[in-house]
C-alpha positions in Angstrom: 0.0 0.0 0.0 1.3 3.7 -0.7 2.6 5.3 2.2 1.5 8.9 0.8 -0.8 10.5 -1.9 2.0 10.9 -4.3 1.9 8.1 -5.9 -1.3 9.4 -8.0 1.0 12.3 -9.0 2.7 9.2 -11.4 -0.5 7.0 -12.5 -0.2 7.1 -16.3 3.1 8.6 -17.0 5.7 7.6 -18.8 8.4 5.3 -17.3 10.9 8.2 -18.6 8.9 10.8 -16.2 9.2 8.8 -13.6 13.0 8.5 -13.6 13.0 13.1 -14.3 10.9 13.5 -11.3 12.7 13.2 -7.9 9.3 12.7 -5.6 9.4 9.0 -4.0 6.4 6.8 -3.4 7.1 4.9 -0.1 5.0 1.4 0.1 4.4 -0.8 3.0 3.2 -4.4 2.6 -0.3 -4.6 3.6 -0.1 -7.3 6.2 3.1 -9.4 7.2 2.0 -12.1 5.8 2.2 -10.7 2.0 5.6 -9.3 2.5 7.2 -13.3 4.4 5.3 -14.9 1.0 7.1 -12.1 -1.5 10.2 -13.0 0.8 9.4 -16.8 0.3 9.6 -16.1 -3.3 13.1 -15.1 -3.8 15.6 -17.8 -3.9 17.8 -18.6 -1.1 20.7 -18.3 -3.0 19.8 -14.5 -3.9 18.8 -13.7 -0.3 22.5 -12.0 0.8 22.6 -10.0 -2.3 19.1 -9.4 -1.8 20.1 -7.7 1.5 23.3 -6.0 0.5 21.7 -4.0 -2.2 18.8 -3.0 -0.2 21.6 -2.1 3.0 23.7 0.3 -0.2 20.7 1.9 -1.0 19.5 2.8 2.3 23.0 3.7 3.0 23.3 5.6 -0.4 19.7 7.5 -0.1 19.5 8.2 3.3 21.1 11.3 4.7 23.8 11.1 7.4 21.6 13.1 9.5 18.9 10.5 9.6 21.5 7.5 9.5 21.8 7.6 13.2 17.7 7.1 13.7 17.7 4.3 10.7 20.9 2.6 11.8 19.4 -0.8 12.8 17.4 -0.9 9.6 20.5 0.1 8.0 23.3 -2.3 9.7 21.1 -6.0 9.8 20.4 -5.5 5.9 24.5 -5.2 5.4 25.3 -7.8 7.7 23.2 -10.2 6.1 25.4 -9.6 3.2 28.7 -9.0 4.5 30.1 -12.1 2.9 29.6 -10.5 -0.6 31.5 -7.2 0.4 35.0 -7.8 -0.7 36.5 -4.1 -0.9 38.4 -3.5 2.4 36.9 0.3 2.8 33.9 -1.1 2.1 33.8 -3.6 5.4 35.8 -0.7 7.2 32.5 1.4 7.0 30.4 -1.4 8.0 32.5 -2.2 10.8 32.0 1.1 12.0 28.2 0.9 11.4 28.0 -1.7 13.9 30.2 -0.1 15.9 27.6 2.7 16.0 24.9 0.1 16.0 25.8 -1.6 19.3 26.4 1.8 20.7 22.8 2.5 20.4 21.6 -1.3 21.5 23.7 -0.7 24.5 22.0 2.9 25.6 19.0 1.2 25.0 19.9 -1.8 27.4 19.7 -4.2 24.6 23.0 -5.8 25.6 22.6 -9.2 23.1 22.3 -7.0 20.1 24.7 -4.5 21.4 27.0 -8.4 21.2 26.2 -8.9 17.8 26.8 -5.7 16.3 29.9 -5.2 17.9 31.3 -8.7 17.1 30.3 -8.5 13.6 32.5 -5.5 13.2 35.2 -7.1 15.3 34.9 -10.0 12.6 35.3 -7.9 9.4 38.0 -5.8 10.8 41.2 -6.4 8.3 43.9 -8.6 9.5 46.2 -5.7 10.2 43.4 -3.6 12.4 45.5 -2.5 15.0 48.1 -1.0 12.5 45.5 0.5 10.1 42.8 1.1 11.4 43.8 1.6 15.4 41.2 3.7 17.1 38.1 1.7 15.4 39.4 -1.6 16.5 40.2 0.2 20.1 37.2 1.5 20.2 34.7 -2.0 19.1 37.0 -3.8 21.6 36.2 -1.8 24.4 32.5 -1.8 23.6 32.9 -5.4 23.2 34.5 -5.7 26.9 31.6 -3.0 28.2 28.9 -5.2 26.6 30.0 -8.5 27.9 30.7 -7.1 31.4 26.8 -5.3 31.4 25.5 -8.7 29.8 26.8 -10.8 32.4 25.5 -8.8 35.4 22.3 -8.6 34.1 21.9 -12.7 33.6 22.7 -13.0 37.3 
């Protein structure tokens, strides 16, 4: 379903106008249902590039500003496809995403996802991270440390 009116601002145009104009027409599957069959539909071995074009674009189209409220969205869609990444800068920004990603689980007490974040940055790191890229692996290690220290108090 159309998130907005906007999309009647398109009905029977052109595909050509539609690429000139720069309004976008937001949809949301009508009930979850719909959206796990479209999912079913796709094959699994097109899932992880599925998810790493959908985490580019968000990164791509969404301003830095707003990055910070969407990083969740954001951050699982890459990871799902991290194995695909193969550029090095490329996994050094998404290691920092999930940096920032656990940072936010963790304010928000969610100390298992904080976990997972963090270690999936830890685990893309380059071999070399303490020599090139020094303060991000400092600074995912010491969240690592914080997180495991809060998680473990909190299961007692």
């Amino acid at each position: 379903m159309p998130q907005s009116e906007v999309y009647k601002f398109y009905v029977g145009r052109e595909t050509q106008d539609l690429v000139e104009n720069s309004l976008t027409v937001n949809y949301k599957f009508l009930h979850d249902r719909v959206q796990q069959a479209a999912y079913a539909l796709i094959p699994d071995a097109d899932k992880q590039s599925i998810h790493l074009q959908i985490g580019q674009l968000l990164l791509s189209k969404i301003s830095i500003k707003k990055q910070e409220e969407r990083i969740f969205e954001i951050v699982n869609q890459l990871n799902i496809g991290v194995k695909l990444i193969t550029r090095q800068s490329d996994r050094d920004q998404l290691a920092h995403l999930n940096l920032l990603a656990g940072q936010k689980a963790k304010l928000s007490t969610a100390y298992a996802n904080t976990i997972e974040y963090i270690n999936c940055g830890i685990q893309i790191l380059r071999t070399d991270s303490w020599q090139q890229q020094y303060s991000l692996t400092l600074s995912l290690h010491e969240e690592a440390a914080s997180a495991a220290y809060l998680w473990v108090n909190l299961t007692r």
